[in-house]
Each structure stands twice: as C-alpha cells, then as structure tokens.
C-alpha positions in Angstrom: -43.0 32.1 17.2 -43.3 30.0 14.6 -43.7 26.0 14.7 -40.4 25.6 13.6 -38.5 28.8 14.7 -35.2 26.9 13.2 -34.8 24.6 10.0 -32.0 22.3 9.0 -31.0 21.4 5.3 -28.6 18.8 4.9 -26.6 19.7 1.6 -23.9 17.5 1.5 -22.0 14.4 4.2 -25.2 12.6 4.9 -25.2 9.1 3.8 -21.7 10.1 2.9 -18.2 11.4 4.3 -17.3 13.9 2.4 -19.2 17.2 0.8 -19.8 18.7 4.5 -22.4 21.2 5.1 -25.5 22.3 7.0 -27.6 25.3 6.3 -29.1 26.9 9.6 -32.2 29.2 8.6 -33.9 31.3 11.5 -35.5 34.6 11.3 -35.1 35.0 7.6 -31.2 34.5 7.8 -29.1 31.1 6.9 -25.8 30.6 7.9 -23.6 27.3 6.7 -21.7 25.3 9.2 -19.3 24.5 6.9 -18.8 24.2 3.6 -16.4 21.2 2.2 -15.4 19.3 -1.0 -16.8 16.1 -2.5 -14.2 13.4 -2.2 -13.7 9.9 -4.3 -14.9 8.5 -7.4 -15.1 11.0 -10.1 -19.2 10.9 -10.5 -19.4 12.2 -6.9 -16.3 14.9 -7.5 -18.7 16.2 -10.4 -20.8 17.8 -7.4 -18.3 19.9 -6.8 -18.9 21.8 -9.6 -22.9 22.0 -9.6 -25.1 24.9 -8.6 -25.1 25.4 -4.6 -29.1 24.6 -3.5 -28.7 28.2 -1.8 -27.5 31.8 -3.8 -24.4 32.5 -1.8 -25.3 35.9 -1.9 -27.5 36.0 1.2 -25.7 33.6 3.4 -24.2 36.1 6.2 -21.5 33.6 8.0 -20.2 30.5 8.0 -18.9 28.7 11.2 -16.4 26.6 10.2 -15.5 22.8 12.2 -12.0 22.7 10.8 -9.6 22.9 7.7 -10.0 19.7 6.4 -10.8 20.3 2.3 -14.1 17.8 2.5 -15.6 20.2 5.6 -13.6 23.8 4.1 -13.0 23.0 0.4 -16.3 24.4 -1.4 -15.5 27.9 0.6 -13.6 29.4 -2.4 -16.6 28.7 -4.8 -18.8 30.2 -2.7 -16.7 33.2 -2.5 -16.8 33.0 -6.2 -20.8 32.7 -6.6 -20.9 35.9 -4.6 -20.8 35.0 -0.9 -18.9 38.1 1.4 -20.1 37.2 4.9 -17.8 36.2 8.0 -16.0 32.9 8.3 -15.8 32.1 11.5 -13.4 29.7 13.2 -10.5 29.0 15.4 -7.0 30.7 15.0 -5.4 27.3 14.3 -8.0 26.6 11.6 -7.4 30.4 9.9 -3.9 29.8 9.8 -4.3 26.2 8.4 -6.8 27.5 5.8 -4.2 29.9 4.5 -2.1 27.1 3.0 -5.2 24.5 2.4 -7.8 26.8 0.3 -4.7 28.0 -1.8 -3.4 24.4 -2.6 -6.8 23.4 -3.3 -7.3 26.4 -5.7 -4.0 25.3 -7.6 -5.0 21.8 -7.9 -8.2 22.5 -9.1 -6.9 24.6 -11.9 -4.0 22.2 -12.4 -6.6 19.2 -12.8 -8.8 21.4 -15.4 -5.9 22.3 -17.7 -4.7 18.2 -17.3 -8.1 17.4 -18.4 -8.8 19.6 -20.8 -5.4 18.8 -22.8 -6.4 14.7 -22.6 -6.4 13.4 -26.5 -9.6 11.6 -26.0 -11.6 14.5 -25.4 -10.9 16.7 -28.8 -13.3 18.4 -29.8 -15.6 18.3 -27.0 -16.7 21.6 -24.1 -13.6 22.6 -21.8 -14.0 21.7 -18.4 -14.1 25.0 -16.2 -12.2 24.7 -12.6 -15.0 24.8 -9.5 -12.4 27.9 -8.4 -9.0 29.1 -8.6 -6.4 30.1 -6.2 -6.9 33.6 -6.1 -10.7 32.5 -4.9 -9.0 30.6 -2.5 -6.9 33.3 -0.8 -10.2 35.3 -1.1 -12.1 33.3 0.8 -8.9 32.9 3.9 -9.2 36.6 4.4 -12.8 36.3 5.4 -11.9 34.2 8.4 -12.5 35.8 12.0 -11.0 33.6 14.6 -12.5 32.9 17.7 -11.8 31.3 20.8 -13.2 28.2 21.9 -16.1 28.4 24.3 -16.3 32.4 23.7 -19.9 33.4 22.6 -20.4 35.3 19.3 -23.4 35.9 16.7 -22.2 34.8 13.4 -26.3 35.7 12.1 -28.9 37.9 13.6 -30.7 35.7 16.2 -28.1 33.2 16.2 -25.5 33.0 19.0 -22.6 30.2 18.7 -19.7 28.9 20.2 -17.4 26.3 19.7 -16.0 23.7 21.7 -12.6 21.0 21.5 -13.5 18.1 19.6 -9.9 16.9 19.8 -9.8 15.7 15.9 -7.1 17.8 14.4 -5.5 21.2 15.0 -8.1 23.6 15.4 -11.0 21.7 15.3 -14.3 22.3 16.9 -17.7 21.4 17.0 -20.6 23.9 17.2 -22.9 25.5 20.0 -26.0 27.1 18.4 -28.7 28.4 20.0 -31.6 30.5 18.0 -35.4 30.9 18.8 -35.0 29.2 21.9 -33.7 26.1 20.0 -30.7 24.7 21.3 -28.2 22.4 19.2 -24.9 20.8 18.8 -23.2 20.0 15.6 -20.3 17.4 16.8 -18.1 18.2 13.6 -15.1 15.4 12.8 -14.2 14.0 16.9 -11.1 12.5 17.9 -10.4 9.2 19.2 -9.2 8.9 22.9 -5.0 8.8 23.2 -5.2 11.2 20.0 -1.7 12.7 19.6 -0.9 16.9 20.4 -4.7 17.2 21.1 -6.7 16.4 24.3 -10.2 14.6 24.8 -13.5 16.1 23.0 -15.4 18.6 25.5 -18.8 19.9 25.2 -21.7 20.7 27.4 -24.9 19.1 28.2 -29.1 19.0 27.7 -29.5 19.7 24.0 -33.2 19.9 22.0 -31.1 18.1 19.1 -28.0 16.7 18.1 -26.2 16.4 14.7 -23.0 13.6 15.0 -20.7 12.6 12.8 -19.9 8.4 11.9 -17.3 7.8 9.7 -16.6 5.2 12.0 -20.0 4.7 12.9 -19.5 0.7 12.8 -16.3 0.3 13.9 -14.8 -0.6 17.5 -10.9 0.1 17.4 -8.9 -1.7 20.0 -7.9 0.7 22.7 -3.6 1.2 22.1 -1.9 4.3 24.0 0.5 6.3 21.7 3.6 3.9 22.6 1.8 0.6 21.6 0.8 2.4 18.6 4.4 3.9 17.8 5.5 0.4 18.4 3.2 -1.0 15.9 4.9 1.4 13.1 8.1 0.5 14.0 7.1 -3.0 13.3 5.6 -2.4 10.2 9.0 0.0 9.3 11.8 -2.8 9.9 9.8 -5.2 8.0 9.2 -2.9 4.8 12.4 -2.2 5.0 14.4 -5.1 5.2 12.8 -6.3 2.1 15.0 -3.7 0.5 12.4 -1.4 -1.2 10.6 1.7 -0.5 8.1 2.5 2.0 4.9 4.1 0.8 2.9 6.0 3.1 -0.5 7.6 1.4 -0.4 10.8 4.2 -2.9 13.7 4.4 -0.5 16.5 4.6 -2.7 17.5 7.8 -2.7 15.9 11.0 -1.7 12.5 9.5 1.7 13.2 8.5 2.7 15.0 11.9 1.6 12.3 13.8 3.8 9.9 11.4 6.8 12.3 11.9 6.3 12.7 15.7 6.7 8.9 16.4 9.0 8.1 13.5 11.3 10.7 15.3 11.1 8.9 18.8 11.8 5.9 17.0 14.7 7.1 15.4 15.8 8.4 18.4 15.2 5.5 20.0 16.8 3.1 17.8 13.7 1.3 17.1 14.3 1.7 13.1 17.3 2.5 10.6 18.1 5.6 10.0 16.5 6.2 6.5 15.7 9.6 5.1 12.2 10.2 5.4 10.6 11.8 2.6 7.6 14.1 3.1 6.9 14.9 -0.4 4.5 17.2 -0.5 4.8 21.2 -0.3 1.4 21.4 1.1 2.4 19.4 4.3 5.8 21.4 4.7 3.9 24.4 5.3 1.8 22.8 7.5 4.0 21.7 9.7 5.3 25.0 10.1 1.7 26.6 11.8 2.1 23.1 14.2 5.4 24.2 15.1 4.0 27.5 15.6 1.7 26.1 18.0 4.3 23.9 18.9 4.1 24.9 22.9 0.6 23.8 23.1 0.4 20.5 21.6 0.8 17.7 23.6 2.9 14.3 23.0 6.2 16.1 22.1 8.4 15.8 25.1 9.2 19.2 24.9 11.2 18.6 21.9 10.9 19.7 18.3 10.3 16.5 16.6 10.0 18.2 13.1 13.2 19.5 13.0 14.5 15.6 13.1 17.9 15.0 10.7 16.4 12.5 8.8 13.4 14.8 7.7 13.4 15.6 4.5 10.7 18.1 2.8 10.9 17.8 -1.2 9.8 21.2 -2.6 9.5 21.3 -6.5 8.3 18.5 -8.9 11.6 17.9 -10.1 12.9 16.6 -6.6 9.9 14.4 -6.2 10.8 13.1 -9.9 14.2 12.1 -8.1 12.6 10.2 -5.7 11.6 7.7 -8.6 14.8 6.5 -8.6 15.4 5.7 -4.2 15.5 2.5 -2.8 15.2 1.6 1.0 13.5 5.1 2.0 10.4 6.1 3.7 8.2 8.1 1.3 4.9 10.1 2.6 3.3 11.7 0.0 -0.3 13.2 -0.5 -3.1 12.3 -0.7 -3.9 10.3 1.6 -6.8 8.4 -0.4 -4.6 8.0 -3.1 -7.2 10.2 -5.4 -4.3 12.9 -6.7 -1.3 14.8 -5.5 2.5 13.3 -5.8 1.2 9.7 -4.1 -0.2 8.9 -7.7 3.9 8.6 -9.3 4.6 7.0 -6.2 2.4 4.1 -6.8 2.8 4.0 -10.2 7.0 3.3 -9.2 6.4 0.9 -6.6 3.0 -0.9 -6.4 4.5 -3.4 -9.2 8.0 -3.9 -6.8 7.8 -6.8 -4.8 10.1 -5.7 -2.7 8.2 -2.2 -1.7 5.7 -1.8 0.8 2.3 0.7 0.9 1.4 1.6 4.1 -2.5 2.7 5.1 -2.9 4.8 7.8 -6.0 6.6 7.5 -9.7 6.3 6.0 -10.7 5.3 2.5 -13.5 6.3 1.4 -15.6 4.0 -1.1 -14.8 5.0 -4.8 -11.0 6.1 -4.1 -8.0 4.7 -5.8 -6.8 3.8 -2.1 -9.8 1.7 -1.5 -9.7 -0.2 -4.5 -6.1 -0.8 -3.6 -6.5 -1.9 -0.2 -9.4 -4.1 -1.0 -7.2 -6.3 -2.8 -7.2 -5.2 -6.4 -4.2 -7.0 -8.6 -4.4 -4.1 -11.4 -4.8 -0.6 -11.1 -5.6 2.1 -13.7 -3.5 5.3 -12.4 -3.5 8.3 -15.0 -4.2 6.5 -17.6 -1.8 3.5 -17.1 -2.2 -0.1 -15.6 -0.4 -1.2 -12.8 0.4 -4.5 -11.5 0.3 -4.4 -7.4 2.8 -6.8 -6.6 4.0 -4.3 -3.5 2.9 -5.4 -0.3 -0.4 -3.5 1.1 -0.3 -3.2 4.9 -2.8 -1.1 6.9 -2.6 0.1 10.5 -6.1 1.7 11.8 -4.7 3.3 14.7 -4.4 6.5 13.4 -7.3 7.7 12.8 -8.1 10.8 13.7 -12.1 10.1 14.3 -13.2 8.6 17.2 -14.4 4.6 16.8 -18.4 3.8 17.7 -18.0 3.7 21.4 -16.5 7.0 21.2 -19.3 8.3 19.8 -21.6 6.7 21.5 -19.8 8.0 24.4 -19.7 11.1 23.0 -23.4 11.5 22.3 -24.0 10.1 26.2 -22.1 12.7 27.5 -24.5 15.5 25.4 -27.8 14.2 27.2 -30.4 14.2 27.6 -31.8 15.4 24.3 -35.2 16.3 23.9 -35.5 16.5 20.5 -34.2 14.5 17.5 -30.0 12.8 17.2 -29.1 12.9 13.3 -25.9 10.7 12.3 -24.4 12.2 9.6 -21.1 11.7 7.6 -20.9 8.1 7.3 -21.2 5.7 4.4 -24.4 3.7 4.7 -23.6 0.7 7.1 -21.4 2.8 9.4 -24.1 5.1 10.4 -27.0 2.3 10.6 -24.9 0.3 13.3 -24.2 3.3 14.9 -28.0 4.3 14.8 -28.2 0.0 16.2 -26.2 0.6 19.2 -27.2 3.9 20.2 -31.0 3.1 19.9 -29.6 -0.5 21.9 -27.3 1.9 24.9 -30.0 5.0 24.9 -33.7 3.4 23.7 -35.4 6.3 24.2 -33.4 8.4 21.5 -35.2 9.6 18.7 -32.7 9.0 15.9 -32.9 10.3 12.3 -29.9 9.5 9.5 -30.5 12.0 7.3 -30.0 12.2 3.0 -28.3 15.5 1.6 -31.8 17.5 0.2 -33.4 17.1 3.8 -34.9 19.5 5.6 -36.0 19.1 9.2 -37.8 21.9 11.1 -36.7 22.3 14.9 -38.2 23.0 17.8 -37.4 23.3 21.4 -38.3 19.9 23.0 -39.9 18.1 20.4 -38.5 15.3 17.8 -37.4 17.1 14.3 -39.9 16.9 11.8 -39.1 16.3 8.1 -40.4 19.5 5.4 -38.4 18.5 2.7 -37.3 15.3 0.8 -33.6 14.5 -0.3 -31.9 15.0 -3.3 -31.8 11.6 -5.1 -29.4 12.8 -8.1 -27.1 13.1 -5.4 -27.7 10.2 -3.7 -27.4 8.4 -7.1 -23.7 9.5 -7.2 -22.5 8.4 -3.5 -20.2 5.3 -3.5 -18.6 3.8 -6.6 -19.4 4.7 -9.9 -19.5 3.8 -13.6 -16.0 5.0 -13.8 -14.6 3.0 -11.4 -16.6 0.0 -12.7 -14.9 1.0 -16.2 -11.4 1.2 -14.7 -11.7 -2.2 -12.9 -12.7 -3.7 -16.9 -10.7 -2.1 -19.3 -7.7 -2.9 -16.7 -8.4 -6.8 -16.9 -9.9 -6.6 -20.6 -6.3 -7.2 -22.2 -5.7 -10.3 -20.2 -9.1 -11.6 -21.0 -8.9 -11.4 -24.4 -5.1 -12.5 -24.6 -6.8 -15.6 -22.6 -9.0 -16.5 -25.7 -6.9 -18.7 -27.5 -8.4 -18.1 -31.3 -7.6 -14.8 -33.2 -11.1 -14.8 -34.6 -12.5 -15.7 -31.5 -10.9 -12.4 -29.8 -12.2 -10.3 -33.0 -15.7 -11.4 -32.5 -15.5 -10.9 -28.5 -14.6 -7.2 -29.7 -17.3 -7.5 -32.4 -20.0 -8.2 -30.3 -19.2 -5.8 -26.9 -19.3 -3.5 -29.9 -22.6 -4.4 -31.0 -23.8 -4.0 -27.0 -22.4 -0.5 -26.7 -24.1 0.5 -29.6 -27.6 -1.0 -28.9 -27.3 1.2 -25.4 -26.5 4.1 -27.6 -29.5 3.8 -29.5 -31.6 3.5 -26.8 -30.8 7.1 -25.6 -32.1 8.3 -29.2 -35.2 10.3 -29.4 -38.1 7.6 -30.3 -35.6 4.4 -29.0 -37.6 2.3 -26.7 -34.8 1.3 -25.5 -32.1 -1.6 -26.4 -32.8 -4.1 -29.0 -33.2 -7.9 -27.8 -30.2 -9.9 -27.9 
C-alpha cells in the first residue's frame, strides 16, 4: 500500500457554491462525485466552457448527490469530451435529470445563438455552446439508479453508497470506502422541518469528511412548516393589496413545490385571495409531475394532491408567458431562481420599475447574480441589455432554504464522529465557510479542518490528517465572486445620470473625452513593448 492509497482533487465548489465536483483516484482509477455547472457572474460561467483538468475518457463512473444543474450540469460535456462510464444515483434523481440535463442543453444552445447574433460583437469568433441537448439526453441514459444505503462499486476498488441528506428529491450524500480509507461526502443537506423530505441520515467513525457550507455562517431561526406558511401568507396579502404583481424568482426544483404546497393550504385555508398562480416555466411543470409521481412518499401533503390546486396555472410556450406582461394582481413564479436567465429576466424587466409590484426572495443568491445585486439594494439594473429602475418592492423570506443553517451542519458533522483524519468545508463563499471552520474548531477543538481551493489535491490515508500534493488553481480562483462585468453593469447603468448631472455641455464632452483617454492608455499598456499606462 501506498502512503496515500486514495487522493482527492477539488475541481470546482471550493471557496465557492457552485461548479460541484470531486475526483476520487485509487488504484489507477478516478471516479467524479459529481459533476455541476458554474453559476453567477458571467467571468465565472466562462469556466463552464474550459478544458476539464481530467480526459473524460478514463473516468469510469460518476456518483451523483442530486439533480441540481450546479452539482449535475457539466455531465453532458463530459459525455461530449468522451466520457461513457456509469452515472450512478437515486431513481428520483434519474427521473429529475431527464427533464434538467435536457433544459440545460436547450438553454445553453439558446444563449450561444442569442450571443452570437448581439450587434456589438460583428465581426468577432462565434461562441460555441459548452453542449447541446442531444448531449444532454445522452448523458440521462447513462444513469443507473440505486437505492439508498444499498452497497455498489461504481470503480474497481471502490465501494459506495448513499445515504438521505434530506435537501431535495433524491438527494444523497456519499459512502466511499477504497484502500482501507473510509469517507463521507455530505453533498447539499437539508434544514430540519424541510418540506416532503425527512432529516439527513448517515453513519458514523469516518478517516475524513468533506461538507458542504453555503450556509456556513448563517443561524436561521428555527420556524415549523406552519409558522413558515404563515409568514408567506403575510408577505402575499400585503403584495397584493398594493394592487400589482407578485414576483417570485423560483428554481423550478424543490423551490417551487414547496411554494405551491403551502400556497395551496392557504388557499384552502382562506389565508389569501384567490389569485391565479402562475408557474411560468415548462421546466418546473415537468417537474412537478416526477413529485407527483412520488407523490405517496413525500411527506407534508395531507394526503392530498396539492398540485392539482384550481388556481395553478402552468404557462407552456413563450407566447403565454409574453401574456403575462400584461396581468395585474397575480402571483408569478418564474425561473431562475437567481435571476441569472430563464422567463424571470421579462418578469423583472415588467415589474421591478412598478411601485405597486412586489419581488419576493426565497432562496440563495449567489455573489455576482442579477438576484444579488437586486436584493442588495441596487436602484438600477442592467437586464438584457436594458436599464431598469427598481422601484418594486424587494422582500426576502430565508425560510426556505433547502440547506441546512451552521448548526445544522455543525450538527451534522457531530453526528459523523469521530473522524480521524482531516474535515474539508467546501461549497461556500469565503466568509461562510471560515465561520463555519470558527465554530466547528470552537464545538469540536480537536478537528483537523482544511477549506480547500478548486486545483487541490490531498492524499488520504486511513487515520491520519489529509496532506496537501497539489496547489489550487488561481485562474479559477481569480474568477469567483463578482467580476469586471458586473462592475461594468453597475457603471454604464448610472453613467447617464452622471453625466446628465454635469450641468455644462462641454463639461460632459470632456468627462467623455478624458474616460476615453483612460481606456485607451489601458489599451496601450497590453501592446507588445508597453510598460504599462502612461502617467496621468
């Protein structure tokens, strides 16, 4: 045996929540534990379409946490770049990736083609989609489903299973065990009181621990499903009765069947008006039908098919969401839930300049996204091009999260020990994960804990701390957070205004003048022989 009969390479979600995925190498096989999407501002989507670290060709398997697109979403382009192996996973999850790779396929062509056809960008290389739907479907027929806490061998040496980590339909985190090294990757987890799903399980003594901490420095206030339902319905009579729309920024899974299981026992209720509800957005409709197929084993329900509720209404093609431009006084979900594409975008655009509309938050935002910038207060927004006044109201309820807060996690990790070995937080921005790393090292002081960077690679051994063979990627780690782009948006959007606000015509031509003169003398410094800008 080796010193390190098992290494760890962190490609993506460290430092960071989205871009999920961990290569396991033992015995001259890898295998992935998954594989997802980069997610918010545009420099950090450009990864997305970058050379994978590995040659797809020679990973055998892929054990999959869920169907969310930033943990599945980079499974078509490995399909693409030549990958054949097994993905394995729950049933739930298969289903749900039927519908989830395909949408993401079409989008990413959709986006390409909108790109490509922009005015500004005559003249200049096509953009090429990171795959297309037909990879997509590709990649859904490689799935294998397996149940939870059944034993299987996804890679020679390597024996897995998967375990209820209560964060959305199908989820799981991972079991692995390979050269006598024994590991748990947590996945996304679930809050407590999480709705159709029960607690997180796993087992415990562990040589090392990967966990997730979106919510790494966040403590949630404990509400039940009925507080929280009648925290909605507070938020609903209010947005209503100032006679516009309701905006809800939904992911169409998990998110919005949560929304439409307590808006329907408030509507039954008679806790709100009866207003349609639009869920306007085909990817959504056909999840909800694989819930309903599961229908009999999710909790919450009563018994009773909430989705079939009267005043549901699922818009199918563009020109039906196009009417919705001209409602008043309804409930609109829409996708996606950071605001970052999808049929939420003409939403905003028709109702974050109304007074009398409301947007509601319900789930994460992730630093970069259009849905952060809006909830951190912006006045303008830059959405496809155009400026927006926000004028709507912007309300946020955090009790619907689907990842668990940092007790839970801290609880969570608790309930794994004792592990020998080496805890790694990943998937968190920055500050989250360091107070979680705080109060773990505070509540368990003789953990050994490592936040990793995506490049890392840590050799594993049975009963000994992780140690570091590989250093992190920092052209990666350059393009975490908020970017150039968004810093662009956020000027050009108030740049108008500014200049309007100099009162002298000449004035306002020598403002353009000389930022002129300052782009250029950048421009020159990226010349071959430029030392660099010229002194002001």
């Amino acid at each position: 045996m080796t010193e390190h009969p098992l290494t760890l390479t962190f490609h993506g979600a460290a430092q960071t929540v989205t871009g999920s995925c961990m290569e396991f190498a033992h015995g001259g096989q890898s295998l992935l534990v998954d594989c997802g999407m980069f997610q918010g501002s545009r420099t950090l989507e450009t990864l997305n379409n970058g050379a994978f670290a590995f040659d797809p060709s020679r990973i055998p398997a892929v054990v999959l946490t869920h169907a969310h697109i930033d943990h599945s979403g980079l499974l078509p382009k490995l399909v693409a770049q030549g990958f054949d192996g097994v993905i394995w996973c729950t049933g739930q999850t298969a289903d749900l990736l039927e519908y989830m790779l395909a949408d993401a396929g079409r989008i990413q062509e959709a986006d390409t083609q909108r790109r490509n056809r922009r005015r500004d960008r005559a003249g200049e290389k096509a953009f090429a989609p990171a795959y297309t739907e037909a990879d997509a479907l590709a990649a859904w027929r490689l799935c294998r489903k397996v149940g939870l806490e059944e034993w299987f061998e996804p890679a020679g040496g390597i024996r897995a299973r998967l375990w209820n980590a209560g964060h959305i339909l199908g989820a799981a985190s991972v079991e692995l065990v390979a050269g006598g090294v024994k590991l748990m990757c947590s996945g996304d987890l679930g809050p407590e009181n999480k709705a159709f799903l029960s607690d997180p399980e796993g087992p415990s003594g562990f040589d090392h621990l990967v966990c997730e901490s979106t919510y790494g420095g966040r403590e949630r206030e404990d509400v039940t499903i009925e507080q929280r339902r009648k925290l909605l319905g507070t938020e609903v009579r209010a947005a209503l009765a100032r006679g516009g729309n309701l905006i809800i920024p939904v992911f169409a899974l998990e998110r919005t069947q949560e929304l439409m299981l307590d808006l329907a026992f408030l509507l039954r209720e008679g806790e709100v008006p009866d207003v349609p509800v639009f869920i306007d957005s085909p990817l959504a409709s056909k999840v909800t039908g694989v819930f309903s197929r599961y229908s009999a084993e999710l909790e919450d329900t009563g018994g009773w098919d909430i989705f079939a509720h009267s005043s549901f209404h699922f818009t199918g093609d563009v020109s039906e969401s196009i009417r919705l431009n001209s409602v008043s006084g309804a409930i609109i979900m829409a996708a996606s839930g950071m605001c970052e594409g999808g049929r939420i975008r003409h939403h905003l655009m028709h109702n974050l300049h109304r007074p009398d509309s409301t947007v509601l938050f319900v789930g994460f935002q992730a630093r970069g996204s259009l849905g952060r910038v809006i909830l951190e207060g912006a006045k303008t927004v830059r959405i496809s091009g155009t400026d927006v006044r926000v004028r709507a109201q912007i309300r946020r309820i955090d009790h619907y999260s689907a990842h668990a807060d940092q007790g839970g996690l801290v609880d969570w990790i608790g309930a794994r020990m004792p592990v020998s070995g080496t805890v790694f937080l990943d998937h968190g921005e920055p500050e989250g994960t360091e107070a979680l790393r705080r109060e773990l090292q505070r509540k368990v002081p003789d953990a050994h804990v490592r936040i990793p960077a995506i490049g890392e690679t840590y050799g594993l051994a049975a009963g000994a701390k992780a140690k570091r063979l590989a250093t992190g990627r920092t052209d990666i780690q350059q393009a975490i957070g908020a970017d150039w782009q968004n810093d662009y948006a956020a000027f050009a959007t108030a740049l108008k205004k500014r200049l309007t606000n100099i009162r002298s015509e000449e004035k306002r031509r020598d403002a353009l003048r000389r930022m002129s003169e300052i782009l250029d003398s950048y421009n020159e410094a990226v010349r071959p022989g430029s030392n660099g800008p010229k002194p002001g």
